[in-house]
KEDOLO-131922 format. One record per atom (N, C-alpha, C): residue in three letters; y, z, x. Coordinates in steps of 0.001 Angstrom, whole numbers, padded with zeros to 6 digits, always signed. Atoms other than C-alpha are relative to their C-alpha. Layout:
// KEDOLO-131922
ALAYZX
...
// end
This chain:
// KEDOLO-131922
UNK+001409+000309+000292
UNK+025878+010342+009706
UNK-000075-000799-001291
UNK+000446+000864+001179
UNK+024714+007735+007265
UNK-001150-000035-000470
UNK+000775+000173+000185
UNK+022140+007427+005006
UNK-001078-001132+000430
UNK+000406+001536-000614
UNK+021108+003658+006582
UNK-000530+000794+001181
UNK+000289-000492-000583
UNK+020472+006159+009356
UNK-001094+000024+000034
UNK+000829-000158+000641
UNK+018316+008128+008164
UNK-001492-000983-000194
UNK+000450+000952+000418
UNK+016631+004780+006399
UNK-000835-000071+001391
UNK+000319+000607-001136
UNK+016037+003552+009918
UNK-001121+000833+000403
UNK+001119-001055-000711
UNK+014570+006506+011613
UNK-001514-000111-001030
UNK+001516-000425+000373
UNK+011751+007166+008908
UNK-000887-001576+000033
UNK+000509+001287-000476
UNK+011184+003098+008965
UNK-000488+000284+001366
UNK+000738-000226-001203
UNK+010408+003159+012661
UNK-000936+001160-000024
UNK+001229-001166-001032
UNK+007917+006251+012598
UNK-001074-000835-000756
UNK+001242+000502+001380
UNK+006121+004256+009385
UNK-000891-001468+001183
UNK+000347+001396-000540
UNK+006276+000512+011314
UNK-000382+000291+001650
UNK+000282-000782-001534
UNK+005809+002395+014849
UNK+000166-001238+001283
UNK+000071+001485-000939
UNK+007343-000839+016333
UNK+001519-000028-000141
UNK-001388+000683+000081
UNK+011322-001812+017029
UNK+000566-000974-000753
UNK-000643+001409+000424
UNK+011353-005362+015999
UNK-000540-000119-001730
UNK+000514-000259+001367
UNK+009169-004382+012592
UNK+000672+000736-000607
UNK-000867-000730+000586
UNK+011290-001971+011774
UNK+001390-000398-000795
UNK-001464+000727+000090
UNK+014328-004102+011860
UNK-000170-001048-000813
UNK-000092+001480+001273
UNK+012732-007247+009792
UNK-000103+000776-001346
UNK-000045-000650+001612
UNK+011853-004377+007180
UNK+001173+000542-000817
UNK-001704+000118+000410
UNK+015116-003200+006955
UNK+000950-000512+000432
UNK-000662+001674+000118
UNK+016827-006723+007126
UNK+000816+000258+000739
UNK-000996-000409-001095
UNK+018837-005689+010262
UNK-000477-000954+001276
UNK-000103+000450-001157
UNK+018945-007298+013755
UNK-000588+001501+000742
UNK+000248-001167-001048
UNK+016864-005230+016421
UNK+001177+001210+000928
UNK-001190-000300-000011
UNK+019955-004875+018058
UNK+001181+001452-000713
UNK-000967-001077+001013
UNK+021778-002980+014933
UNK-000735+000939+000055
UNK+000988-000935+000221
UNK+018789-000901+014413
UNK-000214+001405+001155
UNK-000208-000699-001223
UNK+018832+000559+017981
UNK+001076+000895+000035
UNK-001019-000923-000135
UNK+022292+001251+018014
UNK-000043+001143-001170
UNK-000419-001235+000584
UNK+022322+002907+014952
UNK-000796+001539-000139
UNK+000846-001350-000306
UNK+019521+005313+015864
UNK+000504+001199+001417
UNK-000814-000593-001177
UNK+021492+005966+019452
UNK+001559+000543-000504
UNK-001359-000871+000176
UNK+024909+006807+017483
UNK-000618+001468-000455
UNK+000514-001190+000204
UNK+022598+009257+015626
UNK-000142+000899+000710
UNK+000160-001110-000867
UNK+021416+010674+018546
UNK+001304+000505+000785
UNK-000740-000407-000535
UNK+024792+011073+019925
UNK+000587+000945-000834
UNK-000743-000903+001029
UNK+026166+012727+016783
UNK-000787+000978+000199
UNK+000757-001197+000244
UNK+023331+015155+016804
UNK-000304+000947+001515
UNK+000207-001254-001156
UNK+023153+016075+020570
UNK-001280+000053+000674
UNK+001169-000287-000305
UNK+019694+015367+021037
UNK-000921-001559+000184
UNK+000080+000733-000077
UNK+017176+012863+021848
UNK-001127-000563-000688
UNK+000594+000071+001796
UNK+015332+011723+018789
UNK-001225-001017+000398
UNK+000553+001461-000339
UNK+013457+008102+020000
UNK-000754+000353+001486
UNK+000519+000628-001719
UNK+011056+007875+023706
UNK+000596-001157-000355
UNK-000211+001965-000099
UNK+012019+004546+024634
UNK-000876-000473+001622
UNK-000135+000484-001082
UNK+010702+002678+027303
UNK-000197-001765-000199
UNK+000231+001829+000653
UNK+009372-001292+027044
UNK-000235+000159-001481
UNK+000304+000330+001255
UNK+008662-000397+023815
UNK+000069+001142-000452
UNK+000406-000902+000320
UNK+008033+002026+021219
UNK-000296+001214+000422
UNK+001350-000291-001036
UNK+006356+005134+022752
UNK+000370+001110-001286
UNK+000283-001380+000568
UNK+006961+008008+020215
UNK+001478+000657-000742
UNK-001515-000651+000499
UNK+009646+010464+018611
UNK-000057+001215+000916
UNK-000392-001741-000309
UNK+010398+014011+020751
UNK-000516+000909-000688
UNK+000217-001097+000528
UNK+009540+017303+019945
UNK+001268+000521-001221
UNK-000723-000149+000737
UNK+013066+017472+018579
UNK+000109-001137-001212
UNK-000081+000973+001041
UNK+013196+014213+016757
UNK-000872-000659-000841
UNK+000744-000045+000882
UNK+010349+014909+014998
UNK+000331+001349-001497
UNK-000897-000523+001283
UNK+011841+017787+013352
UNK+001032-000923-000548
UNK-000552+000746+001009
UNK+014825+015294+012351
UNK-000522-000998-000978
UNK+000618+001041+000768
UNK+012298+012897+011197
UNK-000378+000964-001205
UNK+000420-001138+001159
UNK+011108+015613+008553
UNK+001530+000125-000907
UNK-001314-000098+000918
UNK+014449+016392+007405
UNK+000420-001440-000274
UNK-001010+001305+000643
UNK+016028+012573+007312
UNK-001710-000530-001183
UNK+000940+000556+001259
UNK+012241+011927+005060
UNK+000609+001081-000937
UNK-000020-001053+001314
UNK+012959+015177+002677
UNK+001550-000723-000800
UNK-001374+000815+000367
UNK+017017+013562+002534
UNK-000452-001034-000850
UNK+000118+001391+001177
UNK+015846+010136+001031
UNK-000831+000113-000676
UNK+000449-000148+001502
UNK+013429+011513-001166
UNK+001031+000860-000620
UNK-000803-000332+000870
UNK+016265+013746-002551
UNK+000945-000612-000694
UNK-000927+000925+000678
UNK+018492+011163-002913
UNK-000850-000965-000709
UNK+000518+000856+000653
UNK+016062+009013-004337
UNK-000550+000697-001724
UNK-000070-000822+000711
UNK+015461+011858-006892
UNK+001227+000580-000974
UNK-001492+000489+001118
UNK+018895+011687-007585
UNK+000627-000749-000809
UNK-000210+001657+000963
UNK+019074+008272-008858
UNK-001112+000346-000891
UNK+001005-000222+001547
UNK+015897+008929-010967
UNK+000629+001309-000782
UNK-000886-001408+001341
UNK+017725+012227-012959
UNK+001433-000772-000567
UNK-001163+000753+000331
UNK+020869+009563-012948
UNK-000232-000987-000859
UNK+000713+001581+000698
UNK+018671+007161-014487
UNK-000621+000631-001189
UNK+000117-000529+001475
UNK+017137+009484-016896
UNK+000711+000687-001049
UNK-001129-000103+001359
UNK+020388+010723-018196
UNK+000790-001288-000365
UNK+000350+001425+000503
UNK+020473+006823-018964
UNK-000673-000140-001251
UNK+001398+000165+001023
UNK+017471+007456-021395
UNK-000969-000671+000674
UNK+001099+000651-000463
UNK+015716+004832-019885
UNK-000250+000260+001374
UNK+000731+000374-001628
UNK+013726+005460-016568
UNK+000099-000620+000723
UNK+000128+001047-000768
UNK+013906+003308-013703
UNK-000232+000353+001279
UNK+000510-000377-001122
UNK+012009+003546-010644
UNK-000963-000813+000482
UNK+001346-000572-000582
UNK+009551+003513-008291
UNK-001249+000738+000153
UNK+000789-001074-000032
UNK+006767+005810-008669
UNK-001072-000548+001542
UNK+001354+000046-001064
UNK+004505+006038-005314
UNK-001002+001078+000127
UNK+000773-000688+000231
UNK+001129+006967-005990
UNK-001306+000005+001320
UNK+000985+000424-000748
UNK-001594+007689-003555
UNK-001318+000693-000442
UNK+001231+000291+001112
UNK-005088+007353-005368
UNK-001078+000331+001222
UNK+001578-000096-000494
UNK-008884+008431-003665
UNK-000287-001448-000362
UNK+001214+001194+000358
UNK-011183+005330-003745
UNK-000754+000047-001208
UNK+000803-000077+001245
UNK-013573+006853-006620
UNK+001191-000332-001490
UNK-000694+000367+001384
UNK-010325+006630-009204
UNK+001111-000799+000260
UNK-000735+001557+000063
UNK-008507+003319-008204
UNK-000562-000296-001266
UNK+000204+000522+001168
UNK-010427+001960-010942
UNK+000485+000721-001416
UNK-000381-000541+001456
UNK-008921+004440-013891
UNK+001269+000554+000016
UNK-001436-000336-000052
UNK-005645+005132-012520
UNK+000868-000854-000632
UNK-001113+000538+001268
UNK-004585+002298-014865
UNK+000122+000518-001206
UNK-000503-000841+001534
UNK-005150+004543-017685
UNK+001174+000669-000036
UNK-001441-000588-000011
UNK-002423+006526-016598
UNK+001198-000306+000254
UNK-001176+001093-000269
UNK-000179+003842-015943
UNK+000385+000117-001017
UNK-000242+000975+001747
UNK-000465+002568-019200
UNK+000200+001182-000953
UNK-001204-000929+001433
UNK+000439+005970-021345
UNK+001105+000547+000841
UNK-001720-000448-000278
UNK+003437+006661-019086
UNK+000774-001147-000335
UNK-000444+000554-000286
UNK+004046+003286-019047
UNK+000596-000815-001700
UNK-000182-000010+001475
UNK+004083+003389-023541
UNK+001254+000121-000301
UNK-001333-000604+000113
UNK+006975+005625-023188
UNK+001175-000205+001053
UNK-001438+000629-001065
UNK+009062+003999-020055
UNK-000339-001050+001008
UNK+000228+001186-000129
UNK+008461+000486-019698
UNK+000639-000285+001674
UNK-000753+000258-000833
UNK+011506+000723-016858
UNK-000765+000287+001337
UNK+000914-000085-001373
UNK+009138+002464-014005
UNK-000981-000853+000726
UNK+000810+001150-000832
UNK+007497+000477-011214
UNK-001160+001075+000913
UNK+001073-000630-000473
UNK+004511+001801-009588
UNK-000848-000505+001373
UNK+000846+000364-000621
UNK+003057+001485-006405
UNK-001047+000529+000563
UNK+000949-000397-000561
UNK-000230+002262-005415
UNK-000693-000110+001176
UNK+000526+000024-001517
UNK-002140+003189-002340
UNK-001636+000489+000221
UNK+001166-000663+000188
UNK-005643+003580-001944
UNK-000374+001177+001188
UNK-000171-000794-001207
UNK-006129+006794+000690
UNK-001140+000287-000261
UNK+000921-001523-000262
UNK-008399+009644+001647
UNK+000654+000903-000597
UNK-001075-001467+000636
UNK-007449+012818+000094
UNK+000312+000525+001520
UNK-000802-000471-000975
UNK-006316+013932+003423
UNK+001450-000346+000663
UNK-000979+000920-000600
UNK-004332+011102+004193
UNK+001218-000035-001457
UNK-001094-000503+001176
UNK-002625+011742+000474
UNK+000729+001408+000716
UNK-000511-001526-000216
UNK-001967+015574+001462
UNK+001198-000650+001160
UNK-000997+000479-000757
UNK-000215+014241+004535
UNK+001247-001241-000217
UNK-000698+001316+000936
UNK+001912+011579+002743
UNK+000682+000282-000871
UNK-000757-000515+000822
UNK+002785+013687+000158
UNK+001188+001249+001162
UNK-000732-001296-000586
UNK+004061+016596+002934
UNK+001248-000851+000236
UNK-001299+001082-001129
UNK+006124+013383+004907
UNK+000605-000718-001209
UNK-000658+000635+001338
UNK+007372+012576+001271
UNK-000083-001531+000235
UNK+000537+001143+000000
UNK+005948+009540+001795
UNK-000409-000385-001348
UNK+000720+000195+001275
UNK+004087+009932-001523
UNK+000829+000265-001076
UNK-000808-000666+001096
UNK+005492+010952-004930
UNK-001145+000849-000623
UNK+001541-000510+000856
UNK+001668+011574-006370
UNK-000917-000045+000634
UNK+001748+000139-000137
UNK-002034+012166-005648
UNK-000610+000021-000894
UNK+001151+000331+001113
UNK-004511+011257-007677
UNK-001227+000417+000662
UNK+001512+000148-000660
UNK-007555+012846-006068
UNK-000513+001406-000096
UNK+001188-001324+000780
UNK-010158+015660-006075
UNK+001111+001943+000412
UNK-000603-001214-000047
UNK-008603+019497-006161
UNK-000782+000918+000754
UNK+000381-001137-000358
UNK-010306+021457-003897
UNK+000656+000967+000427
UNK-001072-001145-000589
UNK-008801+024695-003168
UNK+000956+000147+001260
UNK-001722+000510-000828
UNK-007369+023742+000011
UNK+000505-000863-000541
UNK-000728+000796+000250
UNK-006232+021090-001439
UNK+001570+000360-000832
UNK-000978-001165+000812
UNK-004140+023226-004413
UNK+000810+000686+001330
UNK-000915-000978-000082
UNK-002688+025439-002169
UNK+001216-000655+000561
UNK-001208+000153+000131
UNK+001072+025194-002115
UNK+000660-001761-000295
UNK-000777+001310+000794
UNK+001439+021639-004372
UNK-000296+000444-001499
UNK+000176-000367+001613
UNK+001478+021855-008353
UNK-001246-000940-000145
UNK+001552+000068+000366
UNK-001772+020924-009498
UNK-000242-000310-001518
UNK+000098+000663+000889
UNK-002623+018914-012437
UNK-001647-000336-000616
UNK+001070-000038-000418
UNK-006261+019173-013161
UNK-000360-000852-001674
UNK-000485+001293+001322
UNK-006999+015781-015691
UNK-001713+000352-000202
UNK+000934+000314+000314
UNK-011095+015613-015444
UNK-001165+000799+001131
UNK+001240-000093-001075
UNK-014422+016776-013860
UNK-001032-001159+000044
UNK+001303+001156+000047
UNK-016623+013430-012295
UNK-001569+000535-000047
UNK+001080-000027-000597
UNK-019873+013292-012642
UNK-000862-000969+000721
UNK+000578+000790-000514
UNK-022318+011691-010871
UNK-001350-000633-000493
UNK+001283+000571+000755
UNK-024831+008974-012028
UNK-000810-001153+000898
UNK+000982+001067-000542
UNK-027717+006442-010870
UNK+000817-001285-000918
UNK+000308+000797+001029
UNK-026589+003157-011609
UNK-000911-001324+000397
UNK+001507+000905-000337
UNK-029439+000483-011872
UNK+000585-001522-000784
UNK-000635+001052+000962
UNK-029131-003163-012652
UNK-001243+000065-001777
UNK+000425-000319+001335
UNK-029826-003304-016606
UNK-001243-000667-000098
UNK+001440+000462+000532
UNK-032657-005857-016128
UNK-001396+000721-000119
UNK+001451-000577-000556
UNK-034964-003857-014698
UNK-000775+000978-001268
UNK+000782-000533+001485
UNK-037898-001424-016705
UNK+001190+001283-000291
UNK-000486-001036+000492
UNK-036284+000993-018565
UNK-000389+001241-000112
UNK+001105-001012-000427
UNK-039650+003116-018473
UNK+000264+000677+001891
UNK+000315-000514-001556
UNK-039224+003285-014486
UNK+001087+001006-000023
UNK-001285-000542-000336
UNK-035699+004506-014947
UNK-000103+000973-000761
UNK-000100-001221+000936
UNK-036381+007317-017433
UNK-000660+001259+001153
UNK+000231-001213-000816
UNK-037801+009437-014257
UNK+001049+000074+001061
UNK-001039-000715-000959
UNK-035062+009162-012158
UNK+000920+000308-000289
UNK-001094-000896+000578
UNK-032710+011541-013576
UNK+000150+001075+001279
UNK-000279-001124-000824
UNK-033126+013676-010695
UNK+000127-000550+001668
UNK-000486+000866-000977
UNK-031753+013391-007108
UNK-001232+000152+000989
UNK+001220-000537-000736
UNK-035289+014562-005709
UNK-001011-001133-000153
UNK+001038+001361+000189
UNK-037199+011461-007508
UNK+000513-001756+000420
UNK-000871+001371+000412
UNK-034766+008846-006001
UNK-000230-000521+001548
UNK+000533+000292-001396
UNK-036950+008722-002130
UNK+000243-001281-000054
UNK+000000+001290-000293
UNK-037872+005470-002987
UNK+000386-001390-000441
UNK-001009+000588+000579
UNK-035016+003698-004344
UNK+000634-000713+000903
UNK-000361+001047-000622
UNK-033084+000736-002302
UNK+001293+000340-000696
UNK-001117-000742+000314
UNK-029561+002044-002568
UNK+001201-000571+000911
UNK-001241+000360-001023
UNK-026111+000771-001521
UNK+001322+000918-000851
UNK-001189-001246+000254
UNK-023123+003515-001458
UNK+001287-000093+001170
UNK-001385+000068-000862
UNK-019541+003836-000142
UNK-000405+000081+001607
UNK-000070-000119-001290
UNK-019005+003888+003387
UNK-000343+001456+000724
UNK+001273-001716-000365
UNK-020759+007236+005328
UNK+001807+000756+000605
UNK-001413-000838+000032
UNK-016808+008311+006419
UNK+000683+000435-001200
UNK-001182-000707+001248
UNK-015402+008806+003024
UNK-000806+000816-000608
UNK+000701-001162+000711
UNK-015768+011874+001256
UNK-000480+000126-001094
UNK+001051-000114+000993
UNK-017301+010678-001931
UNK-001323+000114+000803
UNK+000934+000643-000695
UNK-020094+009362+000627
UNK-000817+001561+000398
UNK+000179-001252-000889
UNK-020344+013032+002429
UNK-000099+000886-001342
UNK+000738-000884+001524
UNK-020667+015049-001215
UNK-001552-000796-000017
UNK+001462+000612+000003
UNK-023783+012437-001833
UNK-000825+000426+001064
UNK+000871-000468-001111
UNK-025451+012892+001202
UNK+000283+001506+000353
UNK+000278-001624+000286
UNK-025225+016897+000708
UNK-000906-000012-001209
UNK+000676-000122+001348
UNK-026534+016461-002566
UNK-001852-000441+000347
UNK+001136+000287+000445
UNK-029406+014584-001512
UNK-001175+000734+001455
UNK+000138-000462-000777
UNK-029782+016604+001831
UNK-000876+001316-000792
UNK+000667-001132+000104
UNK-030453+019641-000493
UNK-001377-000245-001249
UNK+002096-000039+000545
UNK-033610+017986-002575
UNK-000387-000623+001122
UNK+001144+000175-000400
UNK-035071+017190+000294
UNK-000069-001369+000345
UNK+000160+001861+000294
UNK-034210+013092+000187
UNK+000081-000598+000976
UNK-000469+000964-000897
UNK-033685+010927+003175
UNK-000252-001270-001026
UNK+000271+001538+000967
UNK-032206+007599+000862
UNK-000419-000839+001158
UNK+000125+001464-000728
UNK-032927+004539+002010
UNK+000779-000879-000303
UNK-000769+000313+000254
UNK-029651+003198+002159
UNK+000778-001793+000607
UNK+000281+000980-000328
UNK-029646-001034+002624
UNK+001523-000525-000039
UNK-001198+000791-000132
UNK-025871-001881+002076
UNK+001458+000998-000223
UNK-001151-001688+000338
UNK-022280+000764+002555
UNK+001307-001431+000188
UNK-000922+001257+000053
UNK-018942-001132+001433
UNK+001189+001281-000299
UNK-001504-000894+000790
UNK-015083+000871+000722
UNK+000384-000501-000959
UNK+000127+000330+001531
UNK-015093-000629-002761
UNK-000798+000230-000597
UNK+000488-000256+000771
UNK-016426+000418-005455
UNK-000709-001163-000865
UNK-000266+001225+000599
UNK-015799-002964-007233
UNK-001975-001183+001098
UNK+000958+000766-000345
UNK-018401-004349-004533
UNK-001211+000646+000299
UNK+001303-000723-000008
UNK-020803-001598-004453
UNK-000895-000408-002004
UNK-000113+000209+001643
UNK-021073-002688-008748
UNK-000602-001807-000143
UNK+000466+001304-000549
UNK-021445-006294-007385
UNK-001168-000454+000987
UNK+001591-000249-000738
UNK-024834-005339-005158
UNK-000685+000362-000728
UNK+001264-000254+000998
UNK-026207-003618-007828
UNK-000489-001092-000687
UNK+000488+001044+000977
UNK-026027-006490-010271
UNK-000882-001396+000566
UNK+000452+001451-001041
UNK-026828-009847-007657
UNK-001042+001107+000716
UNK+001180-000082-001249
UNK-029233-007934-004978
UNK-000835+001387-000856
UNK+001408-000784+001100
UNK-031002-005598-007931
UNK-000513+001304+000841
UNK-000218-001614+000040
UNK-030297-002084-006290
UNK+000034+000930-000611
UNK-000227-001036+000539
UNK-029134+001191-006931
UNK+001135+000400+000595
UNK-000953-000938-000362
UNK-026067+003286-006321
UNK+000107+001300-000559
UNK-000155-001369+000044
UNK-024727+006772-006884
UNK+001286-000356-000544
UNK-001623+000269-000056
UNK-021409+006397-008311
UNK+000731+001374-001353
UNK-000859-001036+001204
UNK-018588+009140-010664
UNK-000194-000755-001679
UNK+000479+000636+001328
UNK-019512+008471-014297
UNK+001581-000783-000675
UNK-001204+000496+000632
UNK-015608+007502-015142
UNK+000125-001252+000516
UNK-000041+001079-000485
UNK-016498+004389-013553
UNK-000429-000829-001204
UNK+000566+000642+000980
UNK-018095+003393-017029
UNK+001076-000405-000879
UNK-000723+000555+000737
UNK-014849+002893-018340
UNK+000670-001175+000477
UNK-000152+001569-000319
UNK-014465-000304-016458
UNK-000713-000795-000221
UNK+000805+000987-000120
UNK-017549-001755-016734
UNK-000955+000234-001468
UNK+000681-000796+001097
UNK-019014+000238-020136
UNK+000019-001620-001323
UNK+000712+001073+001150
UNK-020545-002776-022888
UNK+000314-001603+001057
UNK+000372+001235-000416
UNK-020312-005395-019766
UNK-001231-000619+000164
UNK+001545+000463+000178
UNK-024105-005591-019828
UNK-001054+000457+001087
UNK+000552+000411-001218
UNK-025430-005885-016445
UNK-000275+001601+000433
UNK+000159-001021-000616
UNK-025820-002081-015288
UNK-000265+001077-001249
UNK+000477-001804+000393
UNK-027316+001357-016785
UNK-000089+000787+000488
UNK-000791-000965-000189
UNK-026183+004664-016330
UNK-001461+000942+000067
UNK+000919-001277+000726
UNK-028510+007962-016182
UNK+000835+000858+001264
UNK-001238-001100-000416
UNK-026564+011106-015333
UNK-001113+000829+000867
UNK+001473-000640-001350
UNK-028565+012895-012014
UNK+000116+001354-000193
UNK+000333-001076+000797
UNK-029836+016072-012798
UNK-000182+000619+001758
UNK-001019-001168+000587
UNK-029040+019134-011315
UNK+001137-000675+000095
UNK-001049+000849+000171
UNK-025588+017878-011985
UNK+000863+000187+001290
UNK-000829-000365-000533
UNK-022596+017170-009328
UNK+001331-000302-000481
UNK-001386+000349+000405
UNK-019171+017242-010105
UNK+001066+000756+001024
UNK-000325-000444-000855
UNK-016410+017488-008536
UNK+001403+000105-001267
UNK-001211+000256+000792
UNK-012865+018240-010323
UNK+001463-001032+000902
UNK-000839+001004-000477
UNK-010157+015463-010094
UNK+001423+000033-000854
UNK-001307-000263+000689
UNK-006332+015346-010920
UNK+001413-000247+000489
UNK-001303+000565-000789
UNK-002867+014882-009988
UNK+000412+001260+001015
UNK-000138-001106-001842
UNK-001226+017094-006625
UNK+001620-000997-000025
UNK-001649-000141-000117
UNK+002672+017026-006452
UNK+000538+000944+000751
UNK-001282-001715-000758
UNK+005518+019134-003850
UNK+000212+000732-001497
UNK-000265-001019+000517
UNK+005997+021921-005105
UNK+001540+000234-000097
UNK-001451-000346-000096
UNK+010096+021878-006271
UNK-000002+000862-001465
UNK-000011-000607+001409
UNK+011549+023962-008927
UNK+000714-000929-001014
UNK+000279+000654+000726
UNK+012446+021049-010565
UNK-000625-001232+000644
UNK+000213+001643-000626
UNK+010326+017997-010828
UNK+000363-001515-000270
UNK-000049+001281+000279
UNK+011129+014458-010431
UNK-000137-000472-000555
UNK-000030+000579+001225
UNK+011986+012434-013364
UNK-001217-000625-000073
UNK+001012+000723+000191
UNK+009488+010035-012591
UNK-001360+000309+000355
UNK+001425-000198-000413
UNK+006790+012005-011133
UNK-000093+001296-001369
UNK-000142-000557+001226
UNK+007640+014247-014603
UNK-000560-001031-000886
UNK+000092+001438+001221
UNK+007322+011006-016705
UNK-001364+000040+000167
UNK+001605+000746+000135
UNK+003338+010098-015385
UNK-000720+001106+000078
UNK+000960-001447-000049
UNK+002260+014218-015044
UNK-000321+000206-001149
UNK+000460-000460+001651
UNK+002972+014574-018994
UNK-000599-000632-000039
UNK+000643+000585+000974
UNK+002200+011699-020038
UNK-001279+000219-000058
UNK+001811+000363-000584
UNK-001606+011715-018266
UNK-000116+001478-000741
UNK+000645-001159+000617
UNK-001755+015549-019992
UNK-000596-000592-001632
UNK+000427+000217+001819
UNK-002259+013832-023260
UNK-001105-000925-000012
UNK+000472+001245+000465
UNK-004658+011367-022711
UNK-001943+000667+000285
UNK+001609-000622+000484
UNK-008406+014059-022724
UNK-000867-001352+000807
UNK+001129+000847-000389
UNK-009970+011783-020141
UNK-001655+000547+000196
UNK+001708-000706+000095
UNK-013113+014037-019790
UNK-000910-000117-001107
UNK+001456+000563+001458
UNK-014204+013357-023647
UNK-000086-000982+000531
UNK+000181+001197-000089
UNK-013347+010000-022907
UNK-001059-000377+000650
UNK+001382+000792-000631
UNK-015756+009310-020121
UNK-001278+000625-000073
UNK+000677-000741+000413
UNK-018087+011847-021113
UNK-000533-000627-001125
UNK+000560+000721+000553
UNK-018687+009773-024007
UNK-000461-001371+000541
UNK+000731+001369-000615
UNK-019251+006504-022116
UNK-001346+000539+000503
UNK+001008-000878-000204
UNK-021496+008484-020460
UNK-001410-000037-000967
UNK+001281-000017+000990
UNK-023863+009520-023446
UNK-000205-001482-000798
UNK-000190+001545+000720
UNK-023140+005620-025108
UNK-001131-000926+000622
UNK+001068+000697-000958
UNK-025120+004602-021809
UNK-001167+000348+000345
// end
């Protein structure tokens, strides 16, 4: 058995295609095949459906797919502890981020990235569900997303900030009008564009405004944040958005903040396997992000606005 094995198999369940599999790992279709059929001969079992194409993995060669993913994250875990008795770091880190904190997950780049210049980082924007599952298929290294109690149970748990939630309005408008909507009960007749109605920031909001009583009136839904920020300012809306969003856009001008009363929050943070030791590099961006008190931080943008 070889690790290139291995390689192969968890490629094909990712690219869920033969000939994709094989341009990703720079092989001939051909090689790729066979070396998934010596596998299955070494092991006895039959790992791959095949027919014109693709069709699936077995009941059995879905358990090997589990074990040959847990294998190359260990070995890949091995080179990062080989690399940090180096001193210097060198990696990969794969992070998979919620939608609401794409925009501030460069803070935590940037103080791991103070103390070990050598790590590479790639990011993924998910669902927190689609993290949980990603992290199980060691697909992931990190989550970056909200902690709810299922979520905690059986990963280590890193708990960085609680969001809150705010109105934001473009800045031209009266400032008098906007001093009554602090609350999510006075916000009927507001012209409002918010995430997409499937993601679960979207589904907290519409509970929130379910229990004053609100049907919004909701004129534009986008999976960016970046372009829900870009409706407010050009088409002179409103949104709902996590207040740590002010540290992207906080003294750009164009938008004002008021924090919605009764308050929602949700707590947000990092989510790691659970080993008894952890991974150099998913060690390297857990401390570092313990030091960096993002809750004053945006908590003051917050009151600034």
């Amino acid at each position: 058995m070889f690790i290139r094995q291995l390689n192969y198999l968890v490629t094909l369940a990712r690219e869920q295609h033969f000939a994709r599999a094989a341009e990703v790992c720079n092989v001939s279709q051909p090689a790729l095949s066979s070396a998934i059929r010596s596998l299955e001969n070494e092991l006895g079992l039959v790992i791959v459906r095949r027919g014109r194409r693709f069709l699936g993995f077995t009941e059995e060669g879905e358990r090997v797919l589990g074990w040959a993913r847990q294998t190359l994250a260990t070995l890949e875990h091995m080179r990062q502890d080989a690399s940090a008795a180096r001193v210097q770091l060198a990696g990969t880190l794969r992070i998979g981020v919620i939608p609401t904190t794409m925009p501030v997950v460069s803070l935590l780049l940037a103080s791991c990235r103070a103390e070990h210049a050598g790590i590479r980082y790639s990011l993924r924007s998910l669902s927190s569900d689609a993290i949980l599952r990603q992290l199980d298929d060691f697909e992931l290294d990190l989550g970056f997303t909200y902690l709810d109690h299922d979520v905690q149970a059986g990963f280590a748990v890193s708990p960085l900030y609680r969001e809150r939630y705010i109105l934001v309005s473009p800045a031209q408008g009266d400032a008098g009008a906007r001093a009554g909507l602090d609350r999510w009960d006075a916000m009927g007749g507001l012209e409002l564009c918010l995430l997409d109605a499937s993601m679960q920031n979207r589904q907290v909001i519409n509970a929130a405004f379910r229990r004053a009583g609100v049907q919004p009136t909701v004129i534009a839904e986008a999976d960016s944040l970046l372009t829900l920020l870009a409706t407010v300012q050009h088409v002179q809306v409103h949104s709902v958005l996590p207040h740590s969003l002010l540290s992207v856009v906080h003294g750009s001008g164009p938008f004002a903040a008021t924090l919605l009363k009764p308050e929602l929050t949700r707590e947000i943070g990092l989510i790691a396997r659970n080993a008894p030791v952890m991974p150099p590099l998913v060690a390297a961006l857990w401390d570092s992000a313990q030091r960096l008190d993002l809750q004053s931080r945006f908590d003051a943008l917050l009151e600034g606005a």
